[in-house]
TORPA-279507 format. One line per 4 residues: their letters; for each residue x, y, z of N, C-alpha, C. Coordinates in steps of 0.1 Angstrom, whole numbers, plus 2048, in hexadecimal, padded with zeros to 3 digits. Last residue first. Example, Ala and Ser with C-alpha at 12.3 -4.5 7.8 and 13.67 -1.06 7.14 Angstrom:
<sites>
sa) 880,7EA,847,889,7F5,847,881,800,84F  884,7C7,84E,87B,7D3,84E,884,7DF,84E
</sites>
This chain:
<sites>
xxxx) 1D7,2DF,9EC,1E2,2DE,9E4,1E6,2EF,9DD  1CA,2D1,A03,1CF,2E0,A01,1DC,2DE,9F7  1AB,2C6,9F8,1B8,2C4,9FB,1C1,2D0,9F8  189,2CC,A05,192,2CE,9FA,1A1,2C6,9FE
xxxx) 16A,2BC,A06,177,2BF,A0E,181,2C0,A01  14F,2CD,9FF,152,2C0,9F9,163,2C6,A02  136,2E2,A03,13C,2D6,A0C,146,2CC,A08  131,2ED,9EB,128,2E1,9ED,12E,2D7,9F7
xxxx) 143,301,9F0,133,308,9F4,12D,2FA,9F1  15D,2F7,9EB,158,2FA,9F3,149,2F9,9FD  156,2F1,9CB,157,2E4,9D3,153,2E4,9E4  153,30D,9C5,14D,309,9C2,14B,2F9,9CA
xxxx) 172,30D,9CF,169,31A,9D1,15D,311,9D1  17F,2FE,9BB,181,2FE,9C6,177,306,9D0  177,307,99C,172,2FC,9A3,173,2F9,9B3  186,321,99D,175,322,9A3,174,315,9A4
xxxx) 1A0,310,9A4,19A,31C,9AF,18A,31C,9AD  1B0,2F2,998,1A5,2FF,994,19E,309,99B  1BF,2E5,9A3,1C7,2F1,9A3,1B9,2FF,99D  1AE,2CB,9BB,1B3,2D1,9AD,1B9,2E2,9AF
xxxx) 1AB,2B3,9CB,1B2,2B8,9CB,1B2,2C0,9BA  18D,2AB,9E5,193,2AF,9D8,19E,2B8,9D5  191,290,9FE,194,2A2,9F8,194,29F,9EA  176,278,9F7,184,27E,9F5,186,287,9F4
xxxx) 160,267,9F2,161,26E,9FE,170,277,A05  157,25C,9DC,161,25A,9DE,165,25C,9EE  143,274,9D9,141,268,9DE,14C,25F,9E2  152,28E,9D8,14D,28C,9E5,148,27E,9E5
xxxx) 161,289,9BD,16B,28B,9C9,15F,287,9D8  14B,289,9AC,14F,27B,9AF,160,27A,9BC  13F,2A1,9AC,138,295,9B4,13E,28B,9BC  155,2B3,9A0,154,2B3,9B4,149,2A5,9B7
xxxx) 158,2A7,98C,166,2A3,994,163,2A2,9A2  13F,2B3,988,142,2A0,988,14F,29E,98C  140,2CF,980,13A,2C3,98F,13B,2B5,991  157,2CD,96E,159,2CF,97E,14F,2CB,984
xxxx) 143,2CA,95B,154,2BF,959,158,2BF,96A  134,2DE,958,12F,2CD,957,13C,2C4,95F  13B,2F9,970,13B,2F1,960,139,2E0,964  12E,30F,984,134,301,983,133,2FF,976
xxxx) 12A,32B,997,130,326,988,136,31B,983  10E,31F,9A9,11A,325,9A9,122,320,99A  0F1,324,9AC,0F9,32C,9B0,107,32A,9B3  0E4,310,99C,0E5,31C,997,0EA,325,99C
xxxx) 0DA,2F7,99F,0E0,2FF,9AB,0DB,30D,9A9  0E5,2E7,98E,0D5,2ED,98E,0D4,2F2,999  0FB,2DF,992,0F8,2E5,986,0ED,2F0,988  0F5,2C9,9A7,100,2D7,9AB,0FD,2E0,99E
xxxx) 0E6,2B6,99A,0E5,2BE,9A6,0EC,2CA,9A7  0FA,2B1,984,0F1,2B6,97D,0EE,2BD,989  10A,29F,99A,111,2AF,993,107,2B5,98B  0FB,28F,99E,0FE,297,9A6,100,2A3,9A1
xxxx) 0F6,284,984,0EB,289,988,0ED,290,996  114,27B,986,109,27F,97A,0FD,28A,97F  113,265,996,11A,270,998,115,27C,98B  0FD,255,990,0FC,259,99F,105,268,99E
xxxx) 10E,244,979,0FD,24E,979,0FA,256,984  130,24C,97F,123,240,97D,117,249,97E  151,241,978,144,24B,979,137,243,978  165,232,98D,161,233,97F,151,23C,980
xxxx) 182,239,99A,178,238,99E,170,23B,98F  19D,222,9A9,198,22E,99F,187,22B,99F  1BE,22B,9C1,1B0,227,9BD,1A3,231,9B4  1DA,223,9B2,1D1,22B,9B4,1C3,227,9B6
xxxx) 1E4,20A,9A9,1E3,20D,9B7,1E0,219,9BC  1F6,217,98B,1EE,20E,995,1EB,213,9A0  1FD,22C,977,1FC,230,983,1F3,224,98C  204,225,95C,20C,21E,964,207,21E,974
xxxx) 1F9,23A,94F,1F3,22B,94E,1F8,223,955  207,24D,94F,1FC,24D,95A,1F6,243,959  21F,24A,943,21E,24A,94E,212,247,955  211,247,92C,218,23E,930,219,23E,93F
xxxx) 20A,268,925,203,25C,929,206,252,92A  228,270,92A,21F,271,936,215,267,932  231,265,914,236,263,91C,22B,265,928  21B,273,903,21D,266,8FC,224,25F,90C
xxxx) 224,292,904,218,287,908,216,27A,90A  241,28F,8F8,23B,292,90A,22A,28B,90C  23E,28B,8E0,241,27F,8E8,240,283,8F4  229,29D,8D4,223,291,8D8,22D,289,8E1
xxxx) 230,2BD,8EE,233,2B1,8E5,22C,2A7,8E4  21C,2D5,8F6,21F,2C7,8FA,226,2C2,8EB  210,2E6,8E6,214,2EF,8F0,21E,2E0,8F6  205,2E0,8CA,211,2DF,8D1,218,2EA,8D9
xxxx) 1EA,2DD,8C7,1EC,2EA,8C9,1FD,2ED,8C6  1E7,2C0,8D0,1E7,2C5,8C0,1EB,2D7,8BF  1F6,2BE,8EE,1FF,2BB,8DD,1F8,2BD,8D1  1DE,2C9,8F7,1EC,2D0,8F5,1F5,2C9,8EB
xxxx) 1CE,2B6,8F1,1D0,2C3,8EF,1D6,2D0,8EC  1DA,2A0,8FF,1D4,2A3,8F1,1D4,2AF,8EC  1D9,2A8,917,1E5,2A5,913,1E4,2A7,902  1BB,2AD,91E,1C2,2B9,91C,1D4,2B7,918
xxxx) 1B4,298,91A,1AF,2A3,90D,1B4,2A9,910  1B9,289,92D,1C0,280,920,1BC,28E,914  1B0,292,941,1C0,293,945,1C1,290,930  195,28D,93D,198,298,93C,1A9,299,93C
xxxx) 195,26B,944,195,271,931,193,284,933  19B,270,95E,1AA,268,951,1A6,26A,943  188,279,968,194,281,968,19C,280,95B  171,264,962,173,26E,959,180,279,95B
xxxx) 180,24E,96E,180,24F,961,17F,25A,95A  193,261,98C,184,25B,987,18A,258,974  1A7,255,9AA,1A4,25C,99A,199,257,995  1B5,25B,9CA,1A7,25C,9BD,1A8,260,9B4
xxxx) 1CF,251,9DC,1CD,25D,9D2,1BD,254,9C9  1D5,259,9FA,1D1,24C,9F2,1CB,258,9E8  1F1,275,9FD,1E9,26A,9FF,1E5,25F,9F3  20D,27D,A06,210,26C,A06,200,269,A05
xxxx) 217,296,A0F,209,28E,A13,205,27D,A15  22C,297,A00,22A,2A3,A0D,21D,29B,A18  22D,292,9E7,232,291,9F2,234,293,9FD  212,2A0,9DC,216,292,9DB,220,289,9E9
xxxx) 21A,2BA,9DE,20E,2B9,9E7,210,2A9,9EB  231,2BA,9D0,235,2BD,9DE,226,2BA,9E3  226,2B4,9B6,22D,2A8,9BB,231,2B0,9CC  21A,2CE,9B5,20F,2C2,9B9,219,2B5,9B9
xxxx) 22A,2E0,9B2,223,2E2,9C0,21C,2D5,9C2  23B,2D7,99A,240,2DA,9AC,237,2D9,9B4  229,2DF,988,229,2CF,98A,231,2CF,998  21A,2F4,982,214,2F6,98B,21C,2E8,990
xxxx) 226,2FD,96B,22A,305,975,225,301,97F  22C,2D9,95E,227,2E7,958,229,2ED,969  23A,2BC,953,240,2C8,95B,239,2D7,953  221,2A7,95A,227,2B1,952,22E,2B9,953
xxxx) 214,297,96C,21C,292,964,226,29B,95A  208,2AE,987,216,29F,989,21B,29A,979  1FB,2BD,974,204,2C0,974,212,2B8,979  1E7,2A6,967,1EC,2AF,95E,1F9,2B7,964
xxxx) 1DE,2A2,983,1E1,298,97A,1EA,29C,970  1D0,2BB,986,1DA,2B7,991,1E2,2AC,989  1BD,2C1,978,1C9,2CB,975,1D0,2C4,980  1B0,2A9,977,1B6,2AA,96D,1BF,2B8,96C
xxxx) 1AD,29E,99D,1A5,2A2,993,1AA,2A3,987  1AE,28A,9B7,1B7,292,9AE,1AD,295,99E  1A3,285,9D7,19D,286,9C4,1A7,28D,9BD  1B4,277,9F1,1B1,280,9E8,1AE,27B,9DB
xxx) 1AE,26B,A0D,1B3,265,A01,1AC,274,9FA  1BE,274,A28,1B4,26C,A25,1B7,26C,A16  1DF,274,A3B,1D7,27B,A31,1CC,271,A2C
</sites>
């Protein structure tokens, strides 16, 4: 397998047991790949753990645990955002033909520079990643 972008509903579900966390430790081991994470994933994975523990849909100590965990995830290779990927996803924006939000074209920039399937559970992002060529992972 080439190396996949794991995005923040993929991240979100390996550390959390929510309905989706079976399917993405079986995509995990089923694939075995070189896994991509960007900075901006790790501060969207960090608002939606937040989030859910002020709502308390999450405990703080479940959070507190998973972010532990994900601090631990070495040997990933990580990919930090940069002006290039910015002004891509502004490209895809200005498109105006497909329903992209700010947060998803930069997952899909920084998955196609990377040059990584993208791996997320989000469908229109998936759709949308599609129609700009970007290779998905069949998760």
């Amino acid at each position: 397998m080439t190396s996949v972008y794991f995005d923040a509903s993929i991240i979100v579900s390996l550390l959390i047991n929510d309905d989706l966390n079976e399917r993405a430790e079986e995509f995990v081991r089923a694939n075995s790949p070189t896994i991509c994470l960007s900075d901006f994933a790790a501060a969207e994975f960090s608002s939606v753990l937040s989030r859910r523990a002020r709502m308390q849909t999450l405990s703080r100590s479940q959070a507190r645990v998973a972010f532990r965990e994900f601090d631990l995830t070495k040997g990933i290779v990580a990919l930090e955002t940069t002006t290039a990927d910015i002004a891509t996803a502004d490209g895809y924006l200005r498109r105006l033909d497909l329903p992209l939000r700010t947060p998803d074209a930069l997952n899909i920039a920084l998955a196609d520079r990377a040059g990584a399937a993208l791996a997320t559970f989000d469908e229109p992002m998936a759709r949308c990643a599609r129609a700009l060529g970007v290779r998905l992972a069949a998760v």
